[in-house]
C-alpha positions as CSV (number, residue, x, y, z in Angstrom):
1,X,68.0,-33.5,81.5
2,X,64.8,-34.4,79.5
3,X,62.9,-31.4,80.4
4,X,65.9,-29.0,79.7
5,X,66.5,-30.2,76.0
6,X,62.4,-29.8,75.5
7,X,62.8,-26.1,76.4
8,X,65.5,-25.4,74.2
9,X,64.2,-27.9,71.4
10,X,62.3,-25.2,69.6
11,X,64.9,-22.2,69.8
12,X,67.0,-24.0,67.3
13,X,64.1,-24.4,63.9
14,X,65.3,-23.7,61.0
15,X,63.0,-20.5,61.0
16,X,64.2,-19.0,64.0
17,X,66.9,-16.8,62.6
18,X,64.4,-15.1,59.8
19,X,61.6,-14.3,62.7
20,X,64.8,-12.4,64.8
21,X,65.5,-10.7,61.5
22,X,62.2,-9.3,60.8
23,X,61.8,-8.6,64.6
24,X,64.7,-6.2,64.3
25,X,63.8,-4.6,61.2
26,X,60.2,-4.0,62.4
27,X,62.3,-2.2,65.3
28,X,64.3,0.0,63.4
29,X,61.5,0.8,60.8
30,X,59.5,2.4,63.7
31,X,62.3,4.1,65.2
32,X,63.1,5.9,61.8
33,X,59.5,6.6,61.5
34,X,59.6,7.8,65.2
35,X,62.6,10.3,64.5
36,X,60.8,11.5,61.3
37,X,57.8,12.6,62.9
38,X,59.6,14.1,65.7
39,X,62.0,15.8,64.0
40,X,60.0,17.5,61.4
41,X,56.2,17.5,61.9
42,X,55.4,17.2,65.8
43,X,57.4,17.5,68.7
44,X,56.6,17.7,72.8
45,X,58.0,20.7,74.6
46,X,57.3,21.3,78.8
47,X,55.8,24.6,79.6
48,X,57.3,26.6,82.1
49,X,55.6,28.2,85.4
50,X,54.4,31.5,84.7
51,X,53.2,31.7,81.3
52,X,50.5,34.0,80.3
53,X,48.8,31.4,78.3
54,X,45.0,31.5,79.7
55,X,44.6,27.6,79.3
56,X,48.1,26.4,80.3
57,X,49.8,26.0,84.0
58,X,53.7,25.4,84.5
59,X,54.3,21.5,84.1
60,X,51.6,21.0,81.0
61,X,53.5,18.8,78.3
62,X,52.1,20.5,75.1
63,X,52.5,18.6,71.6
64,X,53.7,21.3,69.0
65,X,52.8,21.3,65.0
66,X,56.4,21.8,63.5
67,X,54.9,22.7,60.4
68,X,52.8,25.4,61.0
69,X,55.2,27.8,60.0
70,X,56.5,26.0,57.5
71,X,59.1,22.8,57.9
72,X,61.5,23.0,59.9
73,X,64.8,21.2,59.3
74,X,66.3,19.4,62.1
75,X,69.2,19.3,62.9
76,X,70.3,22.6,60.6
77,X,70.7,24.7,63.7
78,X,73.5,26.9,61.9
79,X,71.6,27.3,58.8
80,X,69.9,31.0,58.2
81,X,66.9,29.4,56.5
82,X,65.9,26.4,58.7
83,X,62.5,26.5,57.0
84,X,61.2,25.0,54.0
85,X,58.4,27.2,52.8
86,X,57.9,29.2,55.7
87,X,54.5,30.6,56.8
88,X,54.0,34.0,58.2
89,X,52.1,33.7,62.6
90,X,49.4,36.2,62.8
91,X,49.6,38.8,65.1
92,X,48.1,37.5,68.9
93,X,48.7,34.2,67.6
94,X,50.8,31.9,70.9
95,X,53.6,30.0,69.3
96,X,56.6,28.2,70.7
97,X,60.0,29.7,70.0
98,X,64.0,28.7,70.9
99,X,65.1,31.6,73.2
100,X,67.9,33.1,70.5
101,X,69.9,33.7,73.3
102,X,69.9,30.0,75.0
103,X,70.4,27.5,72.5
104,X,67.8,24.7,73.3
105,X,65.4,26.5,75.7
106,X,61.7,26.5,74.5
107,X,59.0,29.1,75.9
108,X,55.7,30.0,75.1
109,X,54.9,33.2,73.7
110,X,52.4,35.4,72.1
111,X,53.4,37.5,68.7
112,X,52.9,41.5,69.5
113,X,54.3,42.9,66.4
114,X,54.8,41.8,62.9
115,X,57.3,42.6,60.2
116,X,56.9,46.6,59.5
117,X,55.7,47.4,63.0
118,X,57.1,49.7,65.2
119,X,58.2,48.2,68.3
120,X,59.7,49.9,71.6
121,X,62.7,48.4,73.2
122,X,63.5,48.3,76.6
123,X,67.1,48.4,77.7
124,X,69.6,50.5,78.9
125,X,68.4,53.8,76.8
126,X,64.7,53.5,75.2
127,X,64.7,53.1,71.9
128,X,62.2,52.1,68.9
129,X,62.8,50.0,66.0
130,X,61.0,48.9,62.5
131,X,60.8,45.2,62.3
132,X,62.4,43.7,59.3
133,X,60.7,41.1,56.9
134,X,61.1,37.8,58.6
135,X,61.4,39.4,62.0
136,X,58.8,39.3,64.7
137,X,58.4,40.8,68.4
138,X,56.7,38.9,71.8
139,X,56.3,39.9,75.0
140,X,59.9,39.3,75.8
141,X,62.0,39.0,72.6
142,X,62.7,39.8,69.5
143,X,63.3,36.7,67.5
144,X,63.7,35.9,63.8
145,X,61.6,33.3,61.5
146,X,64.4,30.4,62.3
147,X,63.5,30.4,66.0
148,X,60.0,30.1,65.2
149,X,59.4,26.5,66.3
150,X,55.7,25.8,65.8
151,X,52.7,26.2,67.2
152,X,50.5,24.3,70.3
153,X,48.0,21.6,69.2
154,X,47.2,19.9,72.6
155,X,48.2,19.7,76.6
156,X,49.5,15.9,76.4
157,X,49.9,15.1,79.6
158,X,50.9,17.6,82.9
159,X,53.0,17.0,85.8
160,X,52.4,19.0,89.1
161,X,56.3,19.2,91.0
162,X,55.3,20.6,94.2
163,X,54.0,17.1,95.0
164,X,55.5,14.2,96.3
165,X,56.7,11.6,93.4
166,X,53.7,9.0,93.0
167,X,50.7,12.2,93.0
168,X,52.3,14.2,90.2
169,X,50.5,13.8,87.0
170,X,47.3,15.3,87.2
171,X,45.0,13.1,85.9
172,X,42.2,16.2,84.6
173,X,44.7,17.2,81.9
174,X,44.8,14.8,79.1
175,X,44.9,15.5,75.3
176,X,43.5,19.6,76.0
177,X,42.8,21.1,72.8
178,X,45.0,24.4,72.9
179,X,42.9,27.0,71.4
């Protein structure tokens, strides 16, 4: 009985209750600071198999500036203008964008064609069409300024799926700069 009371002798100090205190505030204080950054200046998207991107495979984890065209506000997904001062991408310029027609599916794609440019669409009858301001073509879509979502600073980490589970991260692709 000796030994237990010394164990739990020092849990009851007078200054135990401040230390939990500060221990939980230094825990949500990072978390807020976590969910900042996330949410409005970097952010990690997975890039899928088959890009065109000359540095990046399928399975590369790629850390995305959020404010490289300008900030975007979280959470404002309804919102016409989700960007606070936005920023024009240069034509040939790779950026990640939110597929306009699936909510909360990011790809990797190159800008072809800029507002005022003349871009072909393919479809059920051919037709051409002049880009309005804040309107921009890839490969694949035609997407507007609020689906713009930033643009790729670095391969953070990759994962490989074809292999078994304890040989999947590939160990020669860490922190990549993404020209």
């Amino acid at each position: 009985m000796v030994t237990v009371k010394r164990y739990f002798k020092g849990i009851r100090k007078p200054g135990c209750a401040k230390n939990l205190w500060n221990f939980l505030l230094a825990i949500i204080i990072v978390g807020v600071l976590l969910l900042v950054v996330r949410g409005f200046f970097y952010t990690q998207v997975s890039v899928a198999a088959g890009t065109l991107h000359p540095t990046l495979i399928g399975g590369d984890r790629v850390l995305v500036n959020r404010t490289a065209y300008g900030i975007r506000l979280p959470f404002m997904y309804r919102v016409p203008q989700q960007h606070i001062a936005p920023k024009a991408p240069q034509k040939g310029e790779w950026c990640i964008i939110e597929v306009p027609e699936q909510s909360g599916v990011f790809v990797l794609e190159k800008i072809t064609a800029l507002p005022g440019d003349v871009v072909e669409i393919q479809g059920k009858e051919a037709s051409t069409k002049r880009l309005e301001v804040g309107t921009y073509a890839t490969e694949n879509h035609i997407i507007q300024h609020r689906h713009l979502i930033g643009r790729p600073v670095c391969v953070t980490y990759s994962i490989d799926d074809k292999k078994e589970f304890a040989h999947r991260l590939r160990t020669d692709r860490f922190f990549l700069l993404v020209p």
